[in-house]
Gaussian input, Z-matrix of N, CA and C with variables (Angstrom, degrees):
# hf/3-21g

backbone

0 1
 N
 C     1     B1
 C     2     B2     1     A1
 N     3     B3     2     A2     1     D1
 C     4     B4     3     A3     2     D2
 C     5     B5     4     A4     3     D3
 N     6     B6     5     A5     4     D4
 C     7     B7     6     A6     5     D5
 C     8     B8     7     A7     6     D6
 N     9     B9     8     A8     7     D7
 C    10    B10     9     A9     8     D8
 C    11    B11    10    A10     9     D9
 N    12    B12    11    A11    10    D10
 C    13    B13    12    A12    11    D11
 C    14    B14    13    A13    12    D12
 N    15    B15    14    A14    13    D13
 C    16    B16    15    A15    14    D14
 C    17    B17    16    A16    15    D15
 N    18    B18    17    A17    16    D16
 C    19    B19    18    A18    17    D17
 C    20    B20    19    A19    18    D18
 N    21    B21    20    A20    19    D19
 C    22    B22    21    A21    20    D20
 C    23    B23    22    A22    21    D21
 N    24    B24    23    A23    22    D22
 C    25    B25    24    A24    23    D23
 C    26    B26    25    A25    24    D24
 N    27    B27    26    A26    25    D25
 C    28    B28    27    A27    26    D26
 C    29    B29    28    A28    27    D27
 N    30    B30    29    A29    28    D28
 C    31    B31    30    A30    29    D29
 C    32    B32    31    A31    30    D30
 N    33    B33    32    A32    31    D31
 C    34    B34    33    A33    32    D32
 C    35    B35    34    A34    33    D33
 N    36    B36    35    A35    34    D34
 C    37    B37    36    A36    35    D35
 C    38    B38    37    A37    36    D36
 N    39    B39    38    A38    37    D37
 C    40    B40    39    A39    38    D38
 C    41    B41    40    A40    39    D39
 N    42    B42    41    A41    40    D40
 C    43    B43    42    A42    41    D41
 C    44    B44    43    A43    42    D42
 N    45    B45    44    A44    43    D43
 C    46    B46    45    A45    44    D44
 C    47    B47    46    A46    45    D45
 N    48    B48    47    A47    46    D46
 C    49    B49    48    A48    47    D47
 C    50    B50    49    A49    48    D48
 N    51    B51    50    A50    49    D49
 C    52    B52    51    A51    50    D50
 C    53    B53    52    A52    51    D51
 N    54    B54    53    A53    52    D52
 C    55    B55    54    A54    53    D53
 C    56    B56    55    A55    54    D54
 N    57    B57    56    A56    55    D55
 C    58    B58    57    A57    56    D56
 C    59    B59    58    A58    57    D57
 N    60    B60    59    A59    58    D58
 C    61    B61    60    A60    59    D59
 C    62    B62    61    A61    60    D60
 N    63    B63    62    A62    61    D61
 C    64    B64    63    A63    62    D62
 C    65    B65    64    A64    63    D63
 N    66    B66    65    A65    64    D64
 C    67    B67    66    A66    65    D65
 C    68    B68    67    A67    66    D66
 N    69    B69    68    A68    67    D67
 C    70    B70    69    A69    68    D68
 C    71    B71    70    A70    69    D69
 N    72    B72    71    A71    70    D70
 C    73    B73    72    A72    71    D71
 C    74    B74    73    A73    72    D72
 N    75    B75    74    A74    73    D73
 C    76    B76    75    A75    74    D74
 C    77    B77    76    A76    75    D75
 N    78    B78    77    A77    76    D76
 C    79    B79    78    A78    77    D77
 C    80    B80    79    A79    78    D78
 N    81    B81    80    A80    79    D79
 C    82    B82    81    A81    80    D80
 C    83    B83    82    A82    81    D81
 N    84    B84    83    A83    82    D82
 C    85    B85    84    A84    83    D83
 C    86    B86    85    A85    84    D84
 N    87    B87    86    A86    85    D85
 C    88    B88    87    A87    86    D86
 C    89    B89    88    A88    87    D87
 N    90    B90    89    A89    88    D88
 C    91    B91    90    A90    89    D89
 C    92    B92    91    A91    90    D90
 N    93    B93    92    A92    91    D91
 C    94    B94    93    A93    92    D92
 C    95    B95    94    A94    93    D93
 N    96    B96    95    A95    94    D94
 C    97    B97    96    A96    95    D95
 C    98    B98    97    A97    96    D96
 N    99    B99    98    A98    97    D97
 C   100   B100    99    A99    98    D98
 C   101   B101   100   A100    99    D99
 N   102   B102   101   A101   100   D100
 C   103   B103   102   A102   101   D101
 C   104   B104   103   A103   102   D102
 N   105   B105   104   A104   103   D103
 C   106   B106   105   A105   104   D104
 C   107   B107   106   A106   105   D105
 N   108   B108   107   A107   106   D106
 C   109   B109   108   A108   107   D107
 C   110   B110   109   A109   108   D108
 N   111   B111   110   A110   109   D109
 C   112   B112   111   A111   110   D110
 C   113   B113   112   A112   111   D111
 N   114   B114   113   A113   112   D112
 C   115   B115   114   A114   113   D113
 C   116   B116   115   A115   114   D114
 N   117   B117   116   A116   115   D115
 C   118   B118   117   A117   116   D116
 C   119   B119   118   A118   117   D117
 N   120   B120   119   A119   118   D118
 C   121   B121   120   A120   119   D119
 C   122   B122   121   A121   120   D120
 N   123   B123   122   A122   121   D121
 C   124   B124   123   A123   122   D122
 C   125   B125   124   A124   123   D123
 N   126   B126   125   A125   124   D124
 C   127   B127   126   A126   125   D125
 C   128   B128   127   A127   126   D126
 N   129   B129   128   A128   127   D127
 C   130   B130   129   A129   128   D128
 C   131   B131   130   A130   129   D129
 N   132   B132   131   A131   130   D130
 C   133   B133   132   A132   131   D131
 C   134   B134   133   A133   132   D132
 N   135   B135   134   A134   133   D133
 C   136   B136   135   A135   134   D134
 C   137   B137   136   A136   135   D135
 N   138   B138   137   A137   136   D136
 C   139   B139   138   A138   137   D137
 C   140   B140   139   A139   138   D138
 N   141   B141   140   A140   139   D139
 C   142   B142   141   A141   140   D140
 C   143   B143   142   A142   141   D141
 N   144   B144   143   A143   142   D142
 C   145   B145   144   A144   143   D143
 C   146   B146   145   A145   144   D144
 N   147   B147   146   A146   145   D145
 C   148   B148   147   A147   146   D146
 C   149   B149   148   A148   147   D147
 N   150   B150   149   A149   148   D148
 C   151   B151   150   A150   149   D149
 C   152   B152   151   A151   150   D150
 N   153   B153   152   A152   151   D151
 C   154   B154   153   A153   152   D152
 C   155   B155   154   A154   153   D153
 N   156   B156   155   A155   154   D154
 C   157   B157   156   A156   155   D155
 C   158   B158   157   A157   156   D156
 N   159   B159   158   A158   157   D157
 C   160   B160   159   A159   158   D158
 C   161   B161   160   A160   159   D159
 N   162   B162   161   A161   160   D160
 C   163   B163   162   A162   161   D161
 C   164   B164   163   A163   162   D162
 N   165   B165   164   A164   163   D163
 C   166   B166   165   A165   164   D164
 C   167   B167   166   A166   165   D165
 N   168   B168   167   A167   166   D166
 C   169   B169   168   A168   167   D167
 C   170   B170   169   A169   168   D168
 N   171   B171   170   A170   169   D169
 C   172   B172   171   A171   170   D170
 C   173   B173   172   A172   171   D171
 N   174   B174   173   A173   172   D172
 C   175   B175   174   A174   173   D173
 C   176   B176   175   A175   174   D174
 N   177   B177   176   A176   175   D175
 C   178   B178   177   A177   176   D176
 C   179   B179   178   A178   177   D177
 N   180   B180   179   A179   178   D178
 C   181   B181   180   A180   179   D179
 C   182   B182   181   A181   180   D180
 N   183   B183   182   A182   181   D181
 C   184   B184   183   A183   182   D182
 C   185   B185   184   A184   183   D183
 N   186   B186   185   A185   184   D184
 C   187   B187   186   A186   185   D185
 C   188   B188   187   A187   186   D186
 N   189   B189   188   A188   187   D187
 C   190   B190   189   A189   188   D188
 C   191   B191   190   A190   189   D189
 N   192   B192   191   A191   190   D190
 C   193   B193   192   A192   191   D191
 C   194   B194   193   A193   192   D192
 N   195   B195   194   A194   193   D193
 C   196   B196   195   A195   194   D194
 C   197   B197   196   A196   195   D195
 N   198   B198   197   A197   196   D196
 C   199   B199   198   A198   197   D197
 C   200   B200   199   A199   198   D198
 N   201   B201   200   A200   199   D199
 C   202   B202   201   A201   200   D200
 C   203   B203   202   A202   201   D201
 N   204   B204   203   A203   202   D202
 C   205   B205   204   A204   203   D203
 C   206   B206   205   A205   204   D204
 N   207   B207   206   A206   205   D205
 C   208   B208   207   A207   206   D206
 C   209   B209   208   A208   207   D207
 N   210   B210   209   A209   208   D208
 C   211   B211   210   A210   209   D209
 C   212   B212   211   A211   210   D210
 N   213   B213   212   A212   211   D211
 C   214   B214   213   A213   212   D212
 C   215   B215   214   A214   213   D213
 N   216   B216   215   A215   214   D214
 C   217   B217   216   A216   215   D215
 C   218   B218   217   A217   216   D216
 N   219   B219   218   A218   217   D217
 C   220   B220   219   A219   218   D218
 C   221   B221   220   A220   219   D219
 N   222   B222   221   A221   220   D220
 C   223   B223   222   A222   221   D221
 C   224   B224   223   A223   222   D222
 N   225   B225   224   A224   223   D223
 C   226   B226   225   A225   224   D224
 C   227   B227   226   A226   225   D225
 N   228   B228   227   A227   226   D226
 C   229   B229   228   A228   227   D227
 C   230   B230   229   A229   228   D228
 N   231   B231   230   A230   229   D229
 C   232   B232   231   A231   230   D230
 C   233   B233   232   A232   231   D231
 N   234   B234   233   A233   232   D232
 C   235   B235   234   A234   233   D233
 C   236   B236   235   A235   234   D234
 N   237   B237   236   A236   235   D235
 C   238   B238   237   A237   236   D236
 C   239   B239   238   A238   237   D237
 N   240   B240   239   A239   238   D238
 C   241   B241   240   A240   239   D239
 C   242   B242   241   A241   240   D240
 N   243   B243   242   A242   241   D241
 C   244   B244   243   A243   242   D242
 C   245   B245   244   A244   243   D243
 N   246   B246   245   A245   244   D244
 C   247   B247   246   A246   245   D245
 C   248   B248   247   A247   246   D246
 N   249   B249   248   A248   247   D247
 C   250   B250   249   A249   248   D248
 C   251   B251   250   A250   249   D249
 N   252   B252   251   A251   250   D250
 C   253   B253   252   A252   251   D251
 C   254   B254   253   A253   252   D252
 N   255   B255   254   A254   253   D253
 C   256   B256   255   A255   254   D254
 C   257   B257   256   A256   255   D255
 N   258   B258   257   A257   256   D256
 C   259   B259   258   A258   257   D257
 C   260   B260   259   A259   258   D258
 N   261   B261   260   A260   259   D259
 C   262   B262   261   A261   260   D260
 C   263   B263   262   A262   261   D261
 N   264   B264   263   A263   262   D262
 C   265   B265   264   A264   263   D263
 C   266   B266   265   A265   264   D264
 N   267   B267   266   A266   265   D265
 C   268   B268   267   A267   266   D266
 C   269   B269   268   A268   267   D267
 N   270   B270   269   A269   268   D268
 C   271   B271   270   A270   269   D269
 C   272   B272   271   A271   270   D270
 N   273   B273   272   A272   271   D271
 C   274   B274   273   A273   272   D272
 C   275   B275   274   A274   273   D273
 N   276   B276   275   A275   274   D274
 C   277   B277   276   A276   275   D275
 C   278   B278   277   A277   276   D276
 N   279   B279   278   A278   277   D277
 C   280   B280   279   A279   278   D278
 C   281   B281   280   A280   279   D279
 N   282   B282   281   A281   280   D280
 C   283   B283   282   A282   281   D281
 C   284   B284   283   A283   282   D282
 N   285   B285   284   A284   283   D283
 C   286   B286   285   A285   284   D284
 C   287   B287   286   A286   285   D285
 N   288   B288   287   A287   286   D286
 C   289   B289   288   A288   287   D287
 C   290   B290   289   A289   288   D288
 N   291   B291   290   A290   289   D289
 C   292   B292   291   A291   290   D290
 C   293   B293   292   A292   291   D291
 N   294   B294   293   A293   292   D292
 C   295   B295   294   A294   293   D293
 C   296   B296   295   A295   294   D294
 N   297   B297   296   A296   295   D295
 C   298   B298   297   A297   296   D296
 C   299   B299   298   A298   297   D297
 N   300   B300   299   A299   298   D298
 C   301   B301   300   A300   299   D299
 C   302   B302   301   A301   300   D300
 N   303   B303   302   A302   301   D301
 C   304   B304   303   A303   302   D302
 C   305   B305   304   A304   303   D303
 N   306   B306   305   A305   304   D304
 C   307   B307   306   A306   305   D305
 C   308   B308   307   A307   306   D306
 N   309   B309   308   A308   307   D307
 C   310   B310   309   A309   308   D308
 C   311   B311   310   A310   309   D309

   B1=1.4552
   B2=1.5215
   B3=1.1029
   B4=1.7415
   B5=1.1620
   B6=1.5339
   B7=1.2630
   B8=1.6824
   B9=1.3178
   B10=1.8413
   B11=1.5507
   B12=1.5829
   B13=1.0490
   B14=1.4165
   B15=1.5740
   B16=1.4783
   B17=1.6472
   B18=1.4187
   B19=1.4342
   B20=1.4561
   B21=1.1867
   B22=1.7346
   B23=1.2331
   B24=1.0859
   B25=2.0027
   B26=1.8434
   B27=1.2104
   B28=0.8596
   B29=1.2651
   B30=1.7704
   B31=1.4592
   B32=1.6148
   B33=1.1284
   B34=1.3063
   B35=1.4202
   B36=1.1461
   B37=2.0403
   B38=1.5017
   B39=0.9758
   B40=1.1290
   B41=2.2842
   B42=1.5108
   B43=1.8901
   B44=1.4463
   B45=1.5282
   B46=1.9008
   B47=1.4891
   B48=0.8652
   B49=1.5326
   B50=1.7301
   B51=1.8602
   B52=1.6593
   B53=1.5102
   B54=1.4428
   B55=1.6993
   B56=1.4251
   B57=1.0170
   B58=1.5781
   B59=1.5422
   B60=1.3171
   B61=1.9607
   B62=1.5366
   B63=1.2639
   B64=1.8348
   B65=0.8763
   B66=1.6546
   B67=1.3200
   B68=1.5501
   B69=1.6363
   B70=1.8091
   B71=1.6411
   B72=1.1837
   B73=1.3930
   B74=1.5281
   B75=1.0919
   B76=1.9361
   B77=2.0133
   B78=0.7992
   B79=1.7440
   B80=2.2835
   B81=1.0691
   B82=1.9021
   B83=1.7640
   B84=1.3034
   B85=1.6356
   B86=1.8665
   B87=1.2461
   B88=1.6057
   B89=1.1429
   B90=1.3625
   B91=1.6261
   B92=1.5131
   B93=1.6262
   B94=1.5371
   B95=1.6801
   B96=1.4515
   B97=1.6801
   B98=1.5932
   B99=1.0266
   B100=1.6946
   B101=2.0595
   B102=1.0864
   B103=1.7770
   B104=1.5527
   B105=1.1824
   B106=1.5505
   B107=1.5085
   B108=1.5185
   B109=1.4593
   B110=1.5127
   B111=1.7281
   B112=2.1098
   B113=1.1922
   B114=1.7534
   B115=1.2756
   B116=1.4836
   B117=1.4522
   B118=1.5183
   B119=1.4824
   B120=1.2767
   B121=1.4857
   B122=1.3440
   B123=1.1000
   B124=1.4856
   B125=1.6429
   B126=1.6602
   B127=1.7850
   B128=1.5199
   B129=1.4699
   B130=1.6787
   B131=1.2645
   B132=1.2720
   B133=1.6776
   B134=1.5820
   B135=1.3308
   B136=1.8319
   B137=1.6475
   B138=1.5872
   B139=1.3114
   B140=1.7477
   B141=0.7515
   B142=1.6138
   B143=1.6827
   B144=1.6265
   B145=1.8425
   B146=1.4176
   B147=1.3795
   B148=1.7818
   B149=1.7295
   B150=1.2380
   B151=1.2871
   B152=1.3852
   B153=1.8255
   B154=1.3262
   B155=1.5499
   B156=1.2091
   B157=1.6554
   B158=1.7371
   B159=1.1887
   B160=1.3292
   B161=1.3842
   B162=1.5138
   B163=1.5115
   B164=1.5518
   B165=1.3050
   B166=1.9122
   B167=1.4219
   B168=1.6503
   B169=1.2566
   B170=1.8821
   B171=0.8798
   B172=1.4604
   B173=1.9035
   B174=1.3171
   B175=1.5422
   B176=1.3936
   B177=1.3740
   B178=1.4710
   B179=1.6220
   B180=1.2842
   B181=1.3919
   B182=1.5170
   B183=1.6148
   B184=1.4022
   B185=1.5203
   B186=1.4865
   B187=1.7396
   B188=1.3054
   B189=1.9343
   B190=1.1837
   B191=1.7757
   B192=0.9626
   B193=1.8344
   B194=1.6792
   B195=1.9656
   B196=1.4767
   B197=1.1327
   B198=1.1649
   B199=1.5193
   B200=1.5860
   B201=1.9213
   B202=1.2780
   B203=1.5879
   B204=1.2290
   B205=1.8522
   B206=1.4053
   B207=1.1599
   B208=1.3594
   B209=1.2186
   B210=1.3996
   B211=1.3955
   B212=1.7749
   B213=1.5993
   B214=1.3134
   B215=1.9974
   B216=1.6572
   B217=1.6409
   B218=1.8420
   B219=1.3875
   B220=1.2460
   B221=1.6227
   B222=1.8511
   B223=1.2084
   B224=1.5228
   B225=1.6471
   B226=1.3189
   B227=1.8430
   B228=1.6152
   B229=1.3626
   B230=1.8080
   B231=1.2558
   B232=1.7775
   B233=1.5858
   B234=1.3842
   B235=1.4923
   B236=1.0674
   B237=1.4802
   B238=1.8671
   B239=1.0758
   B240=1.3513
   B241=1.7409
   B242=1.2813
   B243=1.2547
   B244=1.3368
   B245=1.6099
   B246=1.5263
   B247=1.7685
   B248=1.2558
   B249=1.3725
   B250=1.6811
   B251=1.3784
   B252=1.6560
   B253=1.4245
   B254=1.5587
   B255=1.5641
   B256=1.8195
   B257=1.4779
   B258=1.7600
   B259=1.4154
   B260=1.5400
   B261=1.4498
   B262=1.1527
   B263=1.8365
   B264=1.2257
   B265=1.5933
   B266=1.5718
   B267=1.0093
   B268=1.6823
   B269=1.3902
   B270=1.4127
   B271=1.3066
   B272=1.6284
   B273=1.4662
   B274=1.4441
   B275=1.4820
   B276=1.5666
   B277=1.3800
   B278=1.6214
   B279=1.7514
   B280=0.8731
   B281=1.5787
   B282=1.5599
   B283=1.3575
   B284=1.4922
   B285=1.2015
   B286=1.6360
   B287=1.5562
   B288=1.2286
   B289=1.5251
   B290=1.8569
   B291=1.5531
   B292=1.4331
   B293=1.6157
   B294=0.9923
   B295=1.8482
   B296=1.4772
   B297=1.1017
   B298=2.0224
   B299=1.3454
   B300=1.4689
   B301=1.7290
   B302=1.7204
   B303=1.3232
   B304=1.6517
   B305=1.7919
   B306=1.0935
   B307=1.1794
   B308=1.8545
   B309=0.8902
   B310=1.7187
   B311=1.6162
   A1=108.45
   A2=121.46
   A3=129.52
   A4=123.61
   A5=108.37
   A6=117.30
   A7=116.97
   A8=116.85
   A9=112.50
   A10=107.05
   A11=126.23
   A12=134.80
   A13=138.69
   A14=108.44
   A15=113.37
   A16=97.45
   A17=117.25
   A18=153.83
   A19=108.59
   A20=105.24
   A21=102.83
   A22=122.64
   A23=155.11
   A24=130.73
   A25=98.01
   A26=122.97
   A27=130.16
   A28=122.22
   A29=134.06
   A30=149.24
   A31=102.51
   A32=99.97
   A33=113.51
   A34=124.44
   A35=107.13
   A36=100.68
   A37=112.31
   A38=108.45
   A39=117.32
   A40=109.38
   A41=88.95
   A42=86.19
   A43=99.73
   A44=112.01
   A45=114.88
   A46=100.12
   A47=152.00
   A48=152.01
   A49=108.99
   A50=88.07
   A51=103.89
   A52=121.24
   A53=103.74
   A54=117.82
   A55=91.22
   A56=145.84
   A57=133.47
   A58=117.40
   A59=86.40
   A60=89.38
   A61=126.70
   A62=90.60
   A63=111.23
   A64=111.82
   A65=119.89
   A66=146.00
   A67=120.54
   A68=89.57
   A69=103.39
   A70=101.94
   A71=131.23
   A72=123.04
   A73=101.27
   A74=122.16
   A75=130.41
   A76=77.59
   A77=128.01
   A78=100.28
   A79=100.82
   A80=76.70
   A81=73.41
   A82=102.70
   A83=105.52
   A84=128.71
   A85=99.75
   A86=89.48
   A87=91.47
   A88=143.56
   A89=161.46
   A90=89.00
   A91=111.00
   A92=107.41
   A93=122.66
   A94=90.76
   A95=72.62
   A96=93.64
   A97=116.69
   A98=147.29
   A99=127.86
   A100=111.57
   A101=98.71
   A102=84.31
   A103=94.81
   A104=107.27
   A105=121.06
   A106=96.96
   A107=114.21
   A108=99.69
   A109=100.00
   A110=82.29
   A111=104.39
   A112=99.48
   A113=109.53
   A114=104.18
   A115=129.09
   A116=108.15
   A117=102.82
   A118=123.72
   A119=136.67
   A120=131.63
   A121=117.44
   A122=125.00
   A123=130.20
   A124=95.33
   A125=106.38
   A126=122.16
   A127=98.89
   A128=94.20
   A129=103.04
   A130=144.69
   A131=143.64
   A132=158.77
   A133=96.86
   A134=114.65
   A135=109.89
   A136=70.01
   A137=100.09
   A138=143.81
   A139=103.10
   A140=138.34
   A141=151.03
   A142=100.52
   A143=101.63
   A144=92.60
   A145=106.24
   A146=102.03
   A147=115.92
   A148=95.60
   A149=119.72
   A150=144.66
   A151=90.13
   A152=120.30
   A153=108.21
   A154=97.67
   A155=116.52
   A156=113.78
   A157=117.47
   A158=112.47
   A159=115.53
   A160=120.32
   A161=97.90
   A162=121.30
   A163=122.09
   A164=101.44
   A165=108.76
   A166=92.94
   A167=135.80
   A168=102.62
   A169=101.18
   A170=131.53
   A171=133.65
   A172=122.22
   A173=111.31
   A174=92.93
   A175=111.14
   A176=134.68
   A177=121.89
   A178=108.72
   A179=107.57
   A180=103.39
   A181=121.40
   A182=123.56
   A183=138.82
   A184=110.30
   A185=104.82
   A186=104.10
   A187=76.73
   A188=105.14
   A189=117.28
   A190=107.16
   A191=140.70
   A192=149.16
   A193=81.52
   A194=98.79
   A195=90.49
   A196=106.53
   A197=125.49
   A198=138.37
   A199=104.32
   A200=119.69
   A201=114.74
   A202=118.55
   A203=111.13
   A204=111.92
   A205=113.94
   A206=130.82
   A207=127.05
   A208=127.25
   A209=87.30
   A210=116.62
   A211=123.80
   A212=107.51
   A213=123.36
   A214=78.36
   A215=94.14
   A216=86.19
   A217=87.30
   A218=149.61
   A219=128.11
   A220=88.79
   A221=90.52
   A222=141.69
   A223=107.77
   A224=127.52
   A225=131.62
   A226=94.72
   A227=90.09
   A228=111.46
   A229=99.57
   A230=102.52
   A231=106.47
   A232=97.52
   A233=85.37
   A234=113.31
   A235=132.14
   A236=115.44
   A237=113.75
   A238=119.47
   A239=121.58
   A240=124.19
   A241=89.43
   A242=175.37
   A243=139.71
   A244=118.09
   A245=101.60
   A246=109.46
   A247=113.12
   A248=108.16
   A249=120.96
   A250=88.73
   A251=122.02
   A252=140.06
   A253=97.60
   A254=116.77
   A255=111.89
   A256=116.89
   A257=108.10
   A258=105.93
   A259=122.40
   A260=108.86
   A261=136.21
   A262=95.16
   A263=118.28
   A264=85.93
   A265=127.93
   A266=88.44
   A267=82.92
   A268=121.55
   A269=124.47
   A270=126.14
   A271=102.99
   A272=116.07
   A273=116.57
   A274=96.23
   A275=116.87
   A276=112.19
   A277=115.08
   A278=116.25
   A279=121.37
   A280=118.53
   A281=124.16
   A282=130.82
   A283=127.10
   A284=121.40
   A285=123.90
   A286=93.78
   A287=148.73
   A288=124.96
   A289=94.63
   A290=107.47
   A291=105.93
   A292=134.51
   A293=115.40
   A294=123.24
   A295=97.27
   A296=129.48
   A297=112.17
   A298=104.85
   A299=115.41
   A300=112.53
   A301=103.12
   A302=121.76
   A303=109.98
   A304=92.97
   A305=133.76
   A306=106.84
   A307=104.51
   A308=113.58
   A309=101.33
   A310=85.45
   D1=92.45
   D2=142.12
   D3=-25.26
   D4=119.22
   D5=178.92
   D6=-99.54
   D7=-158.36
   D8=-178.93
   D9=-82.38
   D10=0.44
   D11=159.91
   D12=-141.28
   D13=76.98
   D14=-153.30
   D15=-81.80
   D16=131.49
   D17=178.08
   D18=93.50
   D19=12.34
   D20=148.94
   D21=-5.94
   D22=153.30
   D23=147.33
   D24=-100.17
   D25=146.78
   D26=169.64
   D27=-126.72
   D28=123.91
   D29=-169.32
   D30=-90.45
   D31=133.16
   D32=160.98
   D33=-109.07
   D34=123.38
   D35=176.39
   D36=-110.16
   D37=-141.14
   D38=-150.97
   D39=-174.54
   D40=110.94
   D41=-161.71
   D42=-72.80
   D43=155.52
   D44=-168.76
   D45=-72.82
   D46=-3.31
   D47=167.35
   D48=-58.67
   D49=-65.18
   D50=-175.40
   D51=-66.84
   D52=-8.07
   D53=-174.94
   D54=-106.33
   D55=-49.02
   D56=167.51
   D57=-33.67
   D58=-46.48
   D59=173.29
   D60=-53.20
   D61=-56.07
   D62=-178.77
   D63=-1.22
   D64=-91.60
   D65=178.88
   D66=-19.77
   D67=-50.74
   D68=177.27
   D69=-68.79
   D70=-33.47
   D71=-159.57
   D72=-86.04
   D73=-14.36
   D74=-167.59
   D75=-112.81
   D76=14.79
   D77=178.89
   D78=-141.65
   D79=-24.99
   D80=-164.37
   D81=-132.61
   D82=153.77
   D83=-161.19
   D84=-104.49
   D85=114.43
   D86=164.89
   D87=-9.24
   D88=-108.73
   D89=-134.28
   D90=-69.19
   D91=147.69
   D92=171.62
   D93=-158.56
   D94=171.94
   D95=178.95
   D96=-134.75
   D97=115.39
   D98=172.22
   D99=-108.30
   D100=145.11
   D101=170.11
   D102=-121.33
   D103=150.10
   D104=169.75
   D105=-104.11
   D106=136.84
   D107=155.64
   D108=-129.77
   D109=-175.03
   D110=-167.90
   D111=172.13
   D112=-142.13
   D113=162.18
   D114=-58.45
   D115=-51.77
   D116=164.64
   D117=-88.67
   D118=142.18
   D119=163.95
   D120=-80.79
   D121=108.93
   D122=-161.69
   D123=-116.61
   D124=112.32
   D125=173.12
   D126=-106.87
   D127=101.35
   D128=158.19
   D129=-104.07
   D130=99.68
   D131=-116.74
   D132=-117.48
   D133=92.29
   D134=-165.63
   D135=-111.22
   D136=130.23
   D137=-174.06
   D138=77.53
   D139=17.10
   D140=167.69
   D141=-49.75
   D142=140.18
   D143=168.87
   D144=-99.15
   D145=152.40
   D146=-171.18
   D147=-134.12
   D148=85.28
   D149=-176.54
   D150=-137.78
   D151=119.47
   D152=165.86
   D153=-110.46
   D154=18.91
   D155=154.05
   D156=-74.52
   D157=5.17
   D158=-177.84
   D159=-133.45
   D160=11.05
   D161=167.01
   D162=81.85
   D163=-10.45
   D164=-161.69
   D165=-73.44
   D166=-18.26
   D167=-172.42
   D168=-107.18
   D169=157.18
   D170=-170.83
   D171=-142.21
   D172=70.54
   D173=-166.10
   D174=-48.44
   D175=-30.94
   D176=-171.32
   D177=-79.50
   D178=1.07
   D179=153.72
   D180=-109.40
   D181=16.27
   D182=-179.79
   D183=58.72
   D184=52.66
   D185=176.94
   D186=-125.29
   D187=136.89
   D188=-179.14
   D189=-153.22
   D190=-167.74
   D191=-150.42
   D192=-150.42
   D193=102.58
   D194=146.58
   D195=-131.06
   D196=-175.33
   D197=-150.55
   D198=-113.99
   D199=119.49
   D200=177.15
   D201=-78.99
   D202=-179.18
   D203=164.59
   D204=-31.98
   D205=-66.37
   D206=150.00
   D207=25.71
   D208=-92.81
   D209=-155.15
   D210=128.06
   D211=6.08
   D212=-134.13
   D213=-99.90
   D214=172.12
   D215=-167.80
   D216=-107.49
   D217=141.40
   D218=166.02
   D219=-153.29
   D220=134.45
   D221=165.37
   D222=-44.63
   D223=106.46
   D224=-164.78
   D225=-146.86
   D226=156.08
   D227=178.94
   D228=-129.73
   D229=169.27
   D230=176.15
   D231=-178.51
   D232=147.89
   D233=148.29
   D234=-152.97
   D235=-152.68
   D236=-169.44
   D237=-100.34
   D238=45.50
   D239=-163.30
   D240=-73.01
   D241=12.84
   D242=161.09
   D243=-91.98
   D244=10.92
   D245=165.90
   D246=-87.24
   D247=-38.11
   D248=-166.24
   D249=-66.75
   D250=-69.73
   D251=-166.81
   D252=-40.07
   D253=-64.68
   D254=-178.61
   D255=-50.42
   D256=-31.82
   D257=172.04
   D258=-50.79
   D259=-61.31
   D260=-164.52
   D261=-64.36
   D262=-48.92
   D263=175.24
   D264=-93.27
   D265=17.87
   D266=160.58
   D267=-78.51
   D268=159.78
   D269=-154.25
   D270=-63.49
   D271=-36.77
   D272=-162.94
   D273=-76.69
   D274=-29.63
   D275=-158.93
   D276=-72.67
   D277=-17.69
   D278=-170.19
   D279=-78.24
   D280=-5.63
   D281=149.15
   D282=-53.33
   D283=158.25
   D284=179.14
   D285=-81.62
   D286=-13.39
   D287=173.83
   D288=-82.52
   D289=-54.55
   D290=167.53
   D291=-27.39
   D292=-51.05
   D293=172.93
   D294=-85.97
   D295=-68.84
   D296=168.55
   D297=-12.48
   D298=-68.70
   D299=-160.16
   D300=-71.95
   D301=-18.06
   D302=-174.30
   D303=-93.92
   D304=-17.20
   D305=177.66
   D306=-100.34
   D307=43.16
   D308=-173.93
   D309=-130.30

């Protein structure tokens, strides 16, 4: 299917989460786990089960099946740790009332 500019060139990348993985998937045998962090913390479970008849996956808790370099399907969780993390090093954040208030 032709688009409004046929021979376009088009790049493909690759997101820094799913390229963190790589390495592990060309070097080590299932089950493993790697997390990338940043803004988001991305926990990925390569050989993980992704049956949400068995409850382990939960979107309203942001556990979801994305797809590696591959093509492969793997069972992942995330969140927004790089707010908490910016909290926490700021000068105020580095007190115990400070990290109380970034994790609440």
């Amino acid at each position: 299917m032709g688009g409004p500019w046929p021979g376009t060139p088009v790049n493909c990348g690759i997101h820094d989460s799913n390229a963190s993985l790589l390495p592990y998937l060309k070097g080590h045998e299932a089950p493993f786990a790697v997390v990338s962090t940043g803004t988001w913390v991305i926990a990925m479970a390569i050989g993980g089960r992704m049956s949400r008849n068995i409850g382990n996956l939960d979107e309203a808790r942001d556990t979801l099946v994305n797809v590696n370099a591959l093509g492969a399907p793997v069972p992942s969780a995330r969140f927004m740790g790089g707010r908490e993390y910016e909290a926490l090093g700021a000068p105020a954040g580095t007190t115990p009332q400070g990290i109380a208030a970034a994790l609440t």
